[in-house]
C-alpha positions in Angstrom: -46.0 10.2 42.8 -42.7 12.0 42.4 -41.4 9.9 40.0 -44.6 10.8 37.6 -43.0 13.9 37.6 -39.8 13.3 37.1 -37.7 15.0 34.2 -34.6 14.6 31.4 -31.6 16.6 33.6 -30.4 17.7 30.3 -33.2 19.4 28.0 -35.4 19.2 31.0 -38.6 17.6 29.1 -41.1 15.6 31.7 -41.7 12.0 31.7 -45.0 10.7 30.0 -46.5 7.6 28.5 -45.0 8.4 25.6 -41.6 9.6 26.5 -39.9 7.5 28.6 -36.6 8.4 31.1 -33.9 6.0 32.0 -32.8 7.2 35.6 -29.7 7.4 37.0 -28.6 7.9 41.1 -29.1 11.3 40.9 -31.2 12.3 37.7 -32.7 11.1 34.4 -32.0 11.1 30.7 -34.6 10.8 27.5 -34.0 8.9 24.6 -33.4 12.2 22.2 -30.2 12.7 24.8 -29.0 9.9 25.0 -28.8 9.6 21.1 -27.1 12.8 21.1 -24.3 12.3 23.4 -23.8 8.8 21.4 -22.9 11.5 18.6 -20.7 13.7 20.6 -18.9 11.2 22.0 -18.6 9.8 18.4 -17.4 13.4 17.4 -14.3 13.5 20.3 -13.1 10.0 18.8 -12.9 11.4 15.2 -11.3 14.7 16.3 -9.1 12.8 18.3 -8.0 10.8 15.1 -7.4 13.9 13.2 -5.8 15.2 15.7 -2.8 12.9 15.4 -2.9 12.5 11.8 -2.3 16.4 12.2 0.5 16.4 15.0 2.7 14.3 12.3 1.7 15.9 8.9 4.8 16.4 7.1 5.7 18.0 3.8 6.2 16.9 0.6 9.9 17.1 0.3 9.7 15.3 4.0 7.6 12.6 3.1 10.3 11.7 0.3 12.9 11.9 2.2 11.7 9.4 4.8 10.4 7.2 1.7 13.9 7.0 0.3 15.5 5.3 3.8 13.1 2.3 2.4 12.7 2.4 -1.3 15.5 2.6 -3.5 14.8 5.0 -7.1 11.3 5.5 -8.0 11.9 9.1 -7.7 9.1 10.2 -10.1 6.7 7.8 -8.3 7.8 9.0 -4.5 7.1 12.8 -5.7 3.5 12.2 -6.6 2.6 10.4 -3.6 4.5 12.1 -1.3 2.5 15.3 -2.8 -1.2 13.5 -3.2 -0.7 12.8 0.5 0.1 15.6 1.6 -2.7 17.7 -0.2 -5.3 14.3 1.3 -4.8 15.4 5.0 -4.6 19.0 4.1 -8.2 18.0 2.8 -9.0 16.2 6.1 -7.3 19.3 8.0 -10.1 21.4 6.1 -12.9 19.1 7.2 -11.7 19.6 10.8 -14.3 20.8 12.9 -12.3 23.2 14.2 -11.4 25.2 10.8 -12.1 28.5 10.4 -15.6 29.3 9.6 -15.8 30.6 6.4 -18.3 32.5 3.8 -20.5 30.8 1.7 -18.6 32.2 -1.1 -15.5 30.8 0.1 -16.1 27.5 1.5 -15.1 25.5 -0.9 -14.8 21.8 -0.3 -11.7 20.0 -1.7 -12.2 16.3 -3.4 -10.1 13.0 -3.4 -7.6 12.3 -5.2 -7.1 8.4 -5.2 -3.7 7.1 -6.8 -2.9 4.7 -9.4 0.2 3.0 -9.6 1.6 1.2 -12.6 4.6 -1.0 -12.6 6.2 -4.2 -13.8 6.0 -6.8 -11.1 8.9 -6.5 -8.2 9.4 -2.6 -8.3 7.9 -1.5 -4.8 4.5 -0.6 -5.1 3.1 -2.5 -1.8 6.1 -1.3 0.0 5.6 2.4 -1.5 2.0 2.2 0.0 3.1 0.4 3.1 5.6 2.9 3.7 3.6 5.8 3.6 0.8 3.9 6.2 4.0 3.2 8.4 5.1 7.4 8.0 2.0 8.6 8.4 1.2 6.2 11.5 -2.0 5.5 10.2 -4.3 2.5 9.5 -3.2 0.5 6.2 -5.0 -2.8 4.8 -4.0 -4.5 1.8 -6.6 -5.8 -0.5 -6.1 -8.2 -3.8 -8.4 -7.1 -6.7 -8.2 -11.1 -7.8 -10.3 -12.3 -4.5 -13.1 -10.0 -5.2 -16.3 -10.7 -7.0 -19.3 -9.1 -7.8 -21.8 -8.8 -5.2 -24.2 -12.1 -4.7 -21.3 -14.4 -6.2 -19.0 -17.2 -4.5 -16.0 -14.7 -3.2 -15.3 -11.5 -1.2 -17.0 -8.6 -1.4 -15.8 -5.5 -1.9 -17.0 -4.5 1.5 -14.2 -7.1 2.8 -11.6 -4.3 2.6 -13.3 -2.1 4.9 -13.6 -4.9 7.3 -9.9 -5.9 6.9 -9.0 -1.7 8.0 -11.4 -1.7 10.9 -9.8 -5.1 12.0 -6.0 -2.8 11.5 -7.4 0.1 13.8 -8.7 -2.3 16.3 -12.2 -1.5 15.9 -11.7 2.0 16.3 -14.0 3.8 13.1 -12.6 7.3 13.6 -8.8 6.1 13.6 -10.3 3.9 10.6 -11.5 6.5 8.7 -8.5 8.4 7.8 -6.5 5.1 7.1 -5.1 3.8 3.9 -5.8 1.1 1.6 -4.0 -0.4 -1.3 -5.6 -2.4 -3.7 -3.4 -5.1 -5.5 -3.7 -6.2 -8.9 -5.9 -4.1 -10.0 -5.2 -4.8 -13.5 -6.8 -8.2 -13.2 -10.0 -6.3 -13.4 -9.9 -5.2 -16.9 -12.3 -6.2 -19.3 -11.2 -8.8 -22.8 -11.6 -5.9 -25.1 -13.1 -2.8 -25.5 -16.8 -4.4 -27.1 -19.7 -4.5 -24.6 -19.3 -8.3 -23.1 -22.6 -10.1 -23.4 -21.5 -12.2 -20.9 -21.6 -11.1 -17.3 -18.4 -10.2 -16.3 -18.0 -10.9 -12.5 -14.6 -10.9 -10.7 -13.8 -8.1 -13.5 -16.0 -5.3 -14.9 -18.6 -5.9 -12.3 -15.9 -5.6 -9.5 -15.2 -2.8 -11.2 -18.6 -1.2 -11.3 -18.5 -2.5 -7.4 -15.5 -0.4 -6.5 -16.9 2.9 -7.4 -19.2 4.2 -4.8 -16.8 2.6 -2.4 -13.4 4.3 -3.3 -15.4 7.7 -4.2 -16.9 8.0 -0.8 -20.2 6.1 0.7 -21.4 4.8 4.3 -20.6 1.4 4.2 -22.6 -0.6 6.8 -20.1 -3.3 8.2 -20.7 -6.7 10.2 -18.6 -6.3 13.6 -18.3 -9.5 14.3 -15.0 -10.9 15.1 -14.4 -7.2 16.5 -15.2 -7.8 20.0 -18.6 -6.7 20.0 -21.9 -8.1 20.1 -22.2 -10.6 17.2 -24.4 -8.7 13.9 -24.1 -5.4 15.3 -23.7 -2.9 12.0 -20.6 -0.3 12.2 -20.7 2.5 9.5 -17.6 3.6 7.7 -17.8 7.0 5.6 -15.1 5.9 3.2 -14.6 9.8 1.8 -11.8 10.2 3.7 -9.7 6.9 3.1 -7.2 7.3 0.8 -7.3 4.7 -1.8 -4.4 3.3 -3.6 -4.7 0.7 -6.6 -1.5 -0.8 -8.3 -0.8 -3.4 -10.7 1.8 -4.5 -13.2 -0.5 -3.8 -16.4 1.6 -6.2 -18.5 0.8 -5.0 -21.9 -0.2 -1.4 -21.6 3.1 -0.1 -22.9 1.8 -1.5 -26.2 -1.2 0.4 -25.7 0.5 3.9 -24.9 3.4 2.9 -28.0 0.5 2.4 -30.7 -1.0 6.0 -29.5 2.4 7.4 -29.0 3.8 6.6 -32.2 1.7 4.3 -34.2 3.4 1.8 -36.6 3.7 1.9 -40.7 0.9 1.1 -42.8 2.2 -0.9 -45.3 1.3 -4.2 -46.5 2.6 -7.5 -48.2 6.3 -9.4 -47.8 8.3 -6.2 -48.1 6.2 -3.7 -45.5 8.8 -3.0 -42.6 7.9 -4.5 -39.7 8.9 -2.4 -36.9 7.5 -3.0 -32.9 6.4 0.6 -32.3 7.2 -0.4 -28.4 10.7 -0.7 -29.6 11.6 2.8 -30.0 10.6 3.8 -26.4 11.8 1.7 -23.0 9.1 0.6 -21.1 9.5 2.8 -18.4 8.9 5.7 -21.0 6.2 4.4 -22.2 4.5 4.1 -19.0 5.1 7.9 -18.0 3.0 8.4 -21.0 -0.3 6.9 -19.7 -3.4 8.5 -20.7 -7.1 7.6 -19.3 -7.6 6.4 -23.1 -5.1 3.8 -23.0 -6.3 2.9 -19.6 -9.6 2.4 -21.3 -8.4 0.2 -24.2 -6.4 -1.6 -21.5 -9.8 -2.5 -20.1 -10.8 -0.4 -17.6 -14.1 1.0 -17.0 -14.4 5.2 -17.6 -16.3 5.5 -14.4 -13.4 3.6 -12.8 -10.4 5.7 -14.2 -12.1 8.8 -12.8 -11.9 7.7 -9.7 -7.9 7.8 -9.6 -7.1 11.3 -11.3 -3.8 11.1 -9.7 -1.4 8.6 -11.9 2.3 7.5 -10.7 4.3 5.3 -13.1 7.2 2.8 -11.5 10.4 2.4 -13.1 12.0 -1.4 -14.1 14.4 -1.7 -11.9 18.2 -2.2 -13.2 21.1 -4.3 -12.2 22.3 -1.3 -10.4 19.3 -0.5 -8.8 19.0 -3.9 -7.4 22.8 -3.8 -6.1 21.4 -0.5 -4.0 18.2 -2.6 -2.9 20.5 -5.4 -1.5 22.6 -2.9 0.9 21.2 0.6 1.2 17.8 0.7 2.6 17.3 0.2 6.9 16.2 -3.0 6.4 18.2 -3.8 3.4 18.7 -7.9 3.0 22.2 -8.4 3.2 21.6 -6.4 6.7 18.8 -8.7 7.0 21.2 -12.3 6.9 23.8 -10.4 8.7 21.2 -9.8 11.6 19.8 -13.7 11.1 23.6 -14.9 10.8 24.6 -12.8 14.1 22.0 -14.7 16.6 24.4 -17.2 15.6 27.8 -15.4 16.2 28.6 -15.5 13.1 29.6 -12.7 10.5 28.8 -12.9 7.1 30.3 -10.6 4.7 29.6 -10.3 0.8 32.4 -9.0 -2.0 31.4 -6.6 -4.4 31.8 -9.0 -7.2 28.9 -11.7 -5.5 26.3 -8.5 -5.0 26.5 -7.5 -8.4 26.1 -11.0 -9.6 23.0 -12.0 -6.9 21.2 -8.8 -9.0 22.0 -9.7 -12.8 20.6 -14.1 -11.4 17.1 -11.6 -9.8 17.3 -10.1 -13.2 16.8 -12.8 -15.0 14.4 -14.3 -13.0 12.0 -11.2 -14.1 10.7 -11.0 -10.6 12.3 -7.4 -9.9 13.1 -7.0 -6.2 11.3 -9.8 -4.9 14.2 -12.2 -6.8 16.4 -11.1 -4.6 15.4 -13.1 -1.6 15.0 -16.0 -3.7 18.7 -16.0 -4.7 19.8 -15.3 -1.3 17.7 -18.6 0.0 19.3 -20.7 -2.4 22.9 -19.4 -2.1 23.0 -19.7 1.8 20.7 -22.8 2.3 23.2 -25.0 2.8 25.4 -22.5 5.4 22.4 -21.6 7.0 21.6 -25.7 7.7 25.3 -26.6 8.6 26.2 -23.0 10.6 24.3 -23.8 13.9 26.2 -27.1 14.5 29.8 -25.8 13.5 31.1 -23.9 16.6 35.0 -23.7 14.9 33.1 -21.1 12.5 33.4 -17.2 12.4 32.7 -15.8 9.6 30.7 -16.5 6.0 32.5 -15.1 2.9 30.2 -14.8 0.1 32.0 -14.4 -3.2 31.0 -14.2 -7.2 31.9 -18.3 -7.9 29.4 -18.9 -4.5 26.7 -17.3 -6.5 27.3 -18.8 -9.5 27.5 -22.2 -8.6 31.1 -22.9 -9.6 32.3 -22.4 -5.8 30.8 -22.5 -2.1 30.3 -20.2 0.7 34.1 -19.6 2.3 34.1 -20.8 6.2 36.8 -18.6 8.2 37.5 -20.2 11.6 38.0 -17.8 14.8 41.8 -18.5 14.6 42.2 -17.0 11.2 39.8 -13.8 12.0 41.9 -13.3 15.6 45.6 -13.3 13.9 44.4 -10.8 10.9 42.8 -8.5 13.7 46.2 -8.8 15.5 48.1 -8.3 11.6 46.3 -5.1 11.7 46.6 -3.7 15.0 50.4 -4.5 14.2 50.6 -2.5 11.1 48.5 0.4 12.6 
């Protein structure tokens, strides 16, 4: 009889037919309560989140400064992001539930500012966008734009990404939310021309079209399986506050800006001039120049350009530049094969003459940075094959005619490195 009258222990409404309590061992609960603490508890896991975002928000000037321990020149690029950051968790700051409670005719709500990176292949966009993820210590997925399709065709949704960031934050939605996520080749997207395409477009323009509620900010219902929970249970992503980052090489858009820029004589027949109007600026100029116009004749949908206001142009990187890739940054690569070569006791030391020369053979592989590895492999191959087996070795000297081809890697044995330590100490 006493349970008949038995009541919710927090809003205190009495158990009938209709309204049923789950009991505990020393009270009950309703259904409306239990949904609401399901919210609040949801609510201390996103301020949570914020909350370390916030301990660790740096400025502008220190957000460079960390970025330039990694990535070498770029220093237009670096200022941008470091400052659309900044003013994104400032945003996420504002949405804080915490903030001061304003008037109406104050409150007002700041947007997103996605980013747009444009670059020739090799000149550090994924590691720009990693970098700031790793700074930041938030979640950070990497998506290719060439894997996704339109929605009901053979491919990955655009949806995919999400799932990829939830799988970063370890299932966690709040930590999720304020994450990162950098969208590769994005310039695959782009349409054939400018005309309306009769045919349906759908690993370009209808990726595209895909994208935008997505990167503007929607609740994206998301399949958890895989994430530890029970298998085709829904999890809901509010994507407002993810920071979206899209780069791609956008081979040909310098033409684009150098026609608008400074468009080319008129002049017709076997003696008109003809003069590349691209010629007259670098690329890197030209790129500085971007407009959402030339974006459009590029390919790109309107609706799409909108949603990255905030554009950051990439230098090419120089010979010089890639000499200050090889030895400057923490995990620069010749410290990288120093590191590899030490687990072997074994030193390996480059001259001056064989840096210079593994960054003119990366130039003219037209890879940018990422040549650099691949002149490195092929250089030390052979060492790094015989080096394990030759105990009388002690150190690897690396010089211009090894990188050339016309010599080999220079073995010095212990002897020879203990007598011109001891020809030192004697002259010191």
């Amino acid at each position: 009889m006493a349970e008949a009258h038995a009541y919710c222990s927090f809003c205190g409404i009495t158990q009938v037919p209709g309204t049923p309590l789950i009991s505990g061992a020393d009270g009950h609960i309703c259904e409306a309560c239990v949904v609401l603490a399901n919210q609040v508890v949801g609510s201390w896991g996103r301020k949570r989140s914020l909350a370390r975002v916030h301990e660790r928000l740096l400025t502008p000037a220190e957000i460079k400064q960390r970025l330039d321990r990694y990535v070498i020149g770029q220093e237009l690029a670096k200022e941008i992001l470091s400052v659309a950051v900044y003013n994104h968790y400032k945003r996420l700051r504002d949405q804080s539930a915490e903030r001061r409670v304003c008037a109406d005719s104050d409150n007002v709500e700041l947007d997103k500012s996605n980013v747009l990176l444009l670059g020739p292949s090799g000149t550090g966009k994924t590691l720009l966008a990693s970098t700031l993820a790793r700074i930041l210590d938030v979640p950070f997925a990497v998506a290719d734009a060439t894997t996704l399709t339109q929605a009901g065709y053979v491919g990955d949704d655009v949806e995919s990404i999400l799932v990829r960031l939830l799988d970063v934050a370890e299932g966690d939605v709040g930590r999720a939310e304020w994450g990162i996520v950098y969208i590769d080749e994005v310039d695959k997207l782009a349409r054939s021309s400018e005309s309306p395409n009769v045919v349906r477009d759908v690993s370009g323009e209808g990726v595209q079209q895909a994208l935008l509620k997505l990167v503007e900010g929607t609740q994206a219902g998301l399949n958890k399986k895989g994430q530890g929970r029970d298998s085709g249970a829904e999890a809901v992503i509010d994507t407002r506050n993810i920071l979206f980052i899209a780069g791609g090489a956008f081979a040909g858009l310098e033409d684009v800006v150098a026609r608008r820029h400074a468009p080319g004589p008129n002049g017709i027949g076997f003696s008109a001039p003809v003069v590349s109007a691209a010629a007259k600026f670098g690329v890197s100029e030209l790129l500085a120049e971007t407009r959402p116009q030339d974006l459009r004749r590029f390919g790109l949908i309107p609706e799409f350009i909108g949603r990255f206001p905030v554009i950051a142009p990439l230098e090419a990187l120089d010979e010089a530049a890639l000499v200050r890739i090889l030895t400057e940054p923490r995990n620069a690569l010749v410290r990288q094969y120093r590191k590899l070569f030490a687990y072997d006791e074994k030193e390996l030391e480059f001259t001056p003459e064989a840096l210079t020369a593994i960054a003119r053979k990366a130039l003219e592989r037209g890879t940018g940075a990422r040549g650099l590895r691949g002149v490195l492999e092929q250089v030390l191959r052979r060492t790094m094959f015989e080096l394990p087996s030759r105990p009388d070795v002690a150190r690897c000297v690396v010089d211009e005619k090894a990188i050339g081809g016309d010599g080999e890697v220079k073995y010095v044995c212990p002897d020879a490195v203990r007598d011109n330590g001891l020809r030192k100490a004697a002259v010191g």
